[in-house]
MDTraj code that builds the backbone (N, CA, C; nanometers):
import mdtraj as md
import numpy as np

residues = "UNK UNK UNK UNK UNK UNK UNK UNK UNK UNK UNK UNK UNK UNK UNK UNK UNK UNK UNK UNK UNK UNK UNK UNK UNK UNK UNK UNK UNK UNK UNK UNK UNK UNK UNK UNK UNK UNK UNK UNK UNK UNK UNK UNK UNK UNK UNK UNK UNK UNK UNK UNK UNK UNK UNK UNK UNK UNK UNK UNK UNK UNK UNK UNK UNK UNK UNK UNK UNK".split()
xyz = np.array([
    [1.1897, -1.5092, 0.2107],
    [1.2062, -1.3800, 0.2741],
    [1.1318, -1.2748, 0.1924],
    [1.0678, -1.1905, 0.2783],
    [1.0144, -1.0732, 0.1458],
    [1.0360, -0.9621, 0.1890],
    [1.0529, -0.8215, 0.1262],
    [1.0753, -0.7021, 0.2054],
    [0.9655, -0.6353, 0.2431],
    [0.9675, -0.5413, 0.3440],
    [0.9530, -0.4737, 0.3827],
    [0.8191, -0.4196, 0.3101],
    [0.6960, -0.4762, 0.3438],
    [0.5471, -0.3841, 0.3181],
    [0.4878, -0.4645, 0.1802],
    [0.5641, -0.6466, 0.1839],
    [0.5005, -0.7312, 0.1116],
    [0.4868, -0.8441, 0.1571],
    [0.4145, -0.9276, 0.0483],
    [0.3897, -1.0478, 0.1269],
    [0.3944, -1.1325, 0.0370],
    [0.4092, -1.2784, 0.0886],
    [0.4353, -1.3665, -0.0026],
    [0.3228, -1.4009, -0.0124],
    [0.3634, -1.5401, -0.1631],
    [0.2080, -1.6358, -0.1673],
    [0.2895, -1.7562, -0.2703],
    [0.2367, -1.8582, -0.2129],
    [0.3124, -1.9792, -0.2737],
    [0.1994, -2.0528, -0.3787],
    [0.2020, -2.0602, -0.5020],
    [0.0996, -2.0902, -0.5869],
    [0.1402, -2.1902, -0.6831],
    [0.0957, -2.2721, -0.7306],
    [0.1170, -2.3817, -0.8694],
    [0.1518, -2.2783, -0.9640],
    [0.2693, -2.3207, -1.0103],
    [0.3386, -2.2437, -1.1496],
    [0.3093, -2.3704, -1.2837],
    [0.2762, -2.3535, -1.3747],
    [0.2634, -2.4587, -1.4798],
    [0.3462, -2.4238, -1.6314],
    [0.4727, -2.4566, -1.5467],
    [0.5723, -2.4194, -1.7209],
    [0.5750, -2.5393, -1.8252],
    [0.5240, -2.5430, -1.9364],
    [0.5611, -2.6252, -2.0006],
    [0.4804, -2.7836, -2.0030],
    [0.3461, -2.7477, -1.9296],
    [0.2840, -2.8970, -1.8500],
    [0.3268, -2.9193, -1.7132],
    [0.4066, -2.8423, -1.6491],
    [0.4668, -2.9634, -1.5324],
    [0.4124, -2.8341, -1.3861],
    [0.3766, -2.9039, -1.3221],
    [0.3459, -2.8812, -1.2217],
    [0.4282, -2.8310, -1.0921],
    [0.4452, -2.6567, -1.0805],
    [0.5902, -2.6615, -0.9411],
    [0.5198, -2.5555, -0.8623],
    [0.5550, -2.5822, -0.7253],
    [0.5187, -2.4563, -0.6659],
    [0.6049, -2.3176, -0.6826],
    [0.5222, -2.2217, -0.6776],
    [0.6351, -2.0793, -0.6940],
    [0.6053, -2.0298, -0.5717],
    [0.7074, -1.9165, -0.5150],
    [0.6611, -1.8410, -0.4523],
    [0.6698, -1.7301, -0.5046],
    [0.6048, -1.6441, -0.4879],
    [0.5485, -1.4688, -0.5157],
    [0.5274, -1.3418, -0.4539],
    [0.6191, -1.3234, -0.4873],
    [0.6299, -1.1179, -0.4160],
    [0.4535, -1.0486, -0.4454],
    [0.4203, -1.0063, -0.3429],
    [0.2984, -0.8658, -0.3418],
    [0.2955, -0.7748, -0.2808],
    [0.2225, -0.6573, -0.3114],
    [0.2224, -0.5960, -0.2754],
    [0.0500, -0.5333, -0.2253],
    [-0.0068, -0.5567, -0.1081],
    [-0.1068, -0.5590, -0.0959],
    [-0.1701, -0.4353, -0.0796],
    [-0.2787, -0.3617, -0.1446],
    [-0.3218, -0.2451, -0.1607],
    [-0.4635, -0.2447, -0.0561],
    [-0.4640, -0.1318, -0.0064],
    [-0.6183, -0.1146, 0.0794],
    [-0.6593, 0.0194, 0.0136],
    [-0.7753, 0.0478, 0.1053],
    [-0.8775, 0.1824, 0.0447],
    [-0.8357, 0.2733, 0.1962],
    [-0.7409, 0.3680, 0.1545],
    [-0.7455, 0.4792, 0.2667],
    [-0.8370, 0.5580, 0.2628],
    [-0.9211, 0.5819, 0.3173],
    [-0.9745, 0.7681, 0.3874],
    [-0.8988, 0.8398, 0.4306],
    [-0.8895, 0.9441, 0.4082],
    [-0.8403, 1.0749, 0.4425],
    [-0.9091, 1.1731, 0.4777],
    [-0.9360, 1.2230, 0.6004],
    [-1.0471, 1.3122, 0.6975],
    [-0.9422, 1.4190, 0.7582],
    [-0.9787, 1.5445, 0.7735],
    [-0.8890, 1.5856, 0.8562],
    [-0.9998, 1.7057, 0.8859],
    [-0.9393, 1.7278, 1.0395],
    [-1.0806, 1.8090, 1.0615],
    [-1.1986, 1.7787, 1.0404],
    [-1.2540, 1.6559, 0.9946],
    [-1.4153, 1.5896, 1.0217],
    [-1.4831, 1.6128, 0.8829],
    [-1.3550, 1.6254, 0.8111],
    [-1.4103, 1.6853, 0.6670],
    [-1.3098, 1.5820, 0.6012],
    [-1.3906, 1.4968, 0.5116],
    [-1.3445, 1.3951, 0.4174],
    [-1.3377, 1.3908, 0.2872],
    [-1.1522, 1.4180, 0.2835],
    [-1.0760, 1.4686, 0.1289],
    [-1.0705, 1.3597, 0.0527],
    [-1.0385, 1.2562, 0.0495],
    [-1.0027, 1.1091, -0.0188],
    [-1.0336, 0.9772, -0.0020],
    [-1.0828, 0.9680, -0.0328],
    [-1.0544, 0.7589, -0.0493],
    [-0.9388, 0.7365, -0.1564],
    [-0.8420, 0.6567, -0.1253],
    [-0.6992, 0.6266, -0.2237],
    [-0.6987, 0.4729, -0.1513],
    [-0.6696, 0.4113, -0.3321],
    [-0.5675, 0.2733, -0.2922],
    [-0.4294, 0.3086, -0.2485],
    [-0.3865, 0.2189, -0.1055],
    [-0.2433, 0.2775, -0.1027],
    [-0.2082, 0.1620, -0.0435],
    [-0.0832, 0.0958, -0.0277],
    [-0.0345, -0.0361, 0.0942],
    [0.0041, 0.0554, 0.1983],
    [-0.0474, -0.0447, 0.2827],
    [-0.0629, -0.0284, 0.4315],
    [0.0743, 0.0225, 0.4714],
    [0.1856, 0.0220, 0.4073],
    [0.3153, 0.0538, 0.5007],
    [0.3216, 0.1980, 0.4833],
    [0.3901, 0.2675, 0.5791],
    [0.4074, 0.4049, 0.5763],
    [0.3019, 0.5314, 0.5505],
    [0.1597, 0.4572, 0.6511],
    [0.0607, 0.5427, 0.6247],
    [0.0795, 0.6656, 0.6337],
    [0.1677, 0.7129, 0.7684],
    [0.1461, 0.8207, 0.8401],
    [0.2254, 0.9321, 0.7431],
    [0.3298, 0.8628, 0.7012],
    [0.4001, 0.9202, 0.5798],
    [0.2943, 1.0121, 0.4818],
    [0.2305, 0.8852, 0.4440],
    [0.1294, 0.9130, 0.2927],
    [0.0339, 1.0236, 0.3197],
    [0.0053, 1.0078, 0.4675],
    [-0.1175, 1.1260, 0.4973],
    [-0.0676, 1.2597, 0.5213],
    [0.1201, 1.2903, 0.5423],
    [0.1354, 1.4264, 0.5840],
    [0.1487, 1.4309, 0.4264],
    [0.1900, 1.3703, 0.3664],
    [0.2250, 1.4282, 0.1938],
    [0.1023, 1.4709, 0.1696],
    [-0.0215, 1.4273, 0.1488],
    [-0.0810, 1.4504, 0.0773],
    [-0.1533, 1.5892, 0.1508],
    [-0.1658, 1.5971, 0.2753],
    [-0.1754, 1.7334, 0.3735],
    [-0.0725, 1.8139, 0.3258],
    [0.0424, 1.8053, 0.2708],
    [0.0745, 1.8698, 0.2613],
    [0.0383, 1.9769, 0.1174],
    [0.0595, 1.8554, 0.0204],
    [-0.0356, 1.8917, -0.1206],
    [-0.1079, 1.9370, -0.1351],
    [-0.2197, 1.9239, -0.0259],
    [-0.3421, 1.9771, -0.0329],
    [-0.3309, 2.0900, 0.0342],
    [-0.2422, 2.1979, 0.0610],
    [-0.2138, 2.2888, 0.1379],
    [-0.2679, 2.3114, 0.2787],
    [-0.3009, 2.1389, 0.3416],
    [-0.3797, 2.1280, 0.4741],
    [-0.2484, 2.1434, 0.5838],
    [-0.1381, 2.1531, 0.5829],
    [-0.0222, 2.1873, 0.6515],
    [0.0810, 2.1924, 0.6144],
    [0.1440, 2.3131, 0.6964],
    [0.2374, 2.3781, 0.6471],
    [0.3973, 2.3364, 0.6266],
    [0.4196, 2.2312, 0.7084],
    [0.5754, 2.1455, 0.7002],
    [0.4845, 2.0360, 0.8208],
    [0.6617, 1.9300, 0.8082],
    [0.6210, 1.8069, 0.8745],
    [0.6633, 1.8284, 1.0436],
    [0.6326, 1.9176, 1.0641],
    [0.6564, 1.9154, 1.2055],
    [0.6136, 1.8583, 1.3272],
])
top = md.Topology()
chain = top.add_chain()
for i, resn in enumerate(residues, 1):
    res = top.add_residue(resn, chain, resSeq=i)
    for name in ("N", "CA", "C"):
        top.add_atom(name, md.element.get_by_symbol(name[0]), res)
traj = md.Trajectory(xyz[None], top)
């Protein structure tokens, strides 16, 4: 099972000499752009979950709008 905006990956673990599979929590990062108005503020690593989130914050930071309305 993994939560919410990760992903697994099942890989050879080698403790001690011996050979086991693990599985593994990630968290996978992309390259956002950030454009607003046709004018391009950012490229950011960010994971894909809760883009829309990430883009009013940082509009907001950037004093590009005024609340999340």
């Amino acid at each position: 099972m993994t939560r919410q905006g990760t992903m697994a990956k099942t890989e050879e673990h080698h403790p001690n000499g011996t050979s086991q599979p693990a599985t593994r929590q990630w968290v996978p990062e992309v390259p956002v752009a950030l454009e607003f108005n046709g004018v391009a503020y950012a490229v950011m690593m960010a994971t894909p979950d809760q883009l829309e989130d990430f883009a009013l914050g940082f509009a907001i930071a950037e004093g590009l709008a005024n609340c999340a309305a």
